[in-house]
Structure formats: C-alpha cells, structure tokens
N, C-alpha and C positions, 0 to 999 in steps of 0.2 A: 651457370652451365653454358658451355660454347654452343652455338648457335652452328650445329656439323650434324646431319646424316648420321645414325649409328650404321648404316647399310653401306652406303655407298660413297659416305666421304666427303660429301657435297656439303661444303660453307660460303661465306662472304667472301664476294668477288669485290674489288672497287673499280671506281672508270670518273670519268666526267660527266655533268651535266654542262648541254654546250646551248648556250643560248644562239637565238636567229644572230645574233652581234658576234658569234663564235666566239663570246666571252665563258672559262670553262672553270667551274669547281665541281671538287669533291663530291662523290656520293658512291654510297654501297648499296652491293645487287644482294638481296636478302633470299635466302635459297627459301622453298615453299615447304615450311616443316609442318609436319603433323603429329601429334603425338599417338600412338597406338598401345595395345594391350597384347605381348605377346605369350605365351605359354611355354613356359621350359620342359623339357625331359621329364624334371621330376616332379611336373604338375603343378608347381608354382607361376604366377604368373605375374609380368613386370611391365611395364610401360617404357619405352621406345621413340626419339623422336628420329622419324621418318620423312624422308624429301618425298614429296607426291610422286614423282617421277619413278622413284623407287617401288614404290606402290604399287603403279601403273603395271609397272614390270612384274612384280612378282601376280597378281591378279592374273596376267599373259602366262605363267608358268601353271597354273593354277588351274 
C-alpha cells in the first residue's frame, strides 16, 4: 500500500542530505501517517491512513 494521505494527497517527497562538506545524497521526506477508524453512511466502519496534518484540520472543523 502506497505510503499517500487518503484525505489530502500528501506522499514521499525526495531532496538531499547535504553534509557540512556539501557532499549530497538521496533521501525521502516520509509524510506523518496515521492510521484511523472511520464510520461510513451505512454504519460500517474502515480504517484510513491519515497525514497528522490532515487531522489537525479536520479536529479545527470540529
């Protein structure tokens, strides 16, 4: 399963690690998932992985 936000879309970014020598490799920014329990319409309920950030927000709408 891809490591993506069902909410908001949010996945692996890549970039550099840059050493004090500004010698640079590879490395991936891991988005902050969490997995949740969500409740559907018809009472059923699923599990969801969720970016914190997403979270954040909807808890603000809440």
């Amino acid at each position: 399963m891809a490591r993506r936000c069902m909410i908001s879309g949010k996945g692996v970014q890549v970039g550099n690690n840059v050493s004090h020598a500004n010698n640079k490799t590879k490395r991936r920014f891991l988005p902050n998932l969490r997995t949740v329990r969500i409740q559907l319409e018809d009472g059923t309920t699923r599990k969801i992985k969720v970016a914190a950030s997403a979270l954040r927000t909807m808890k603000k709408g809440a």
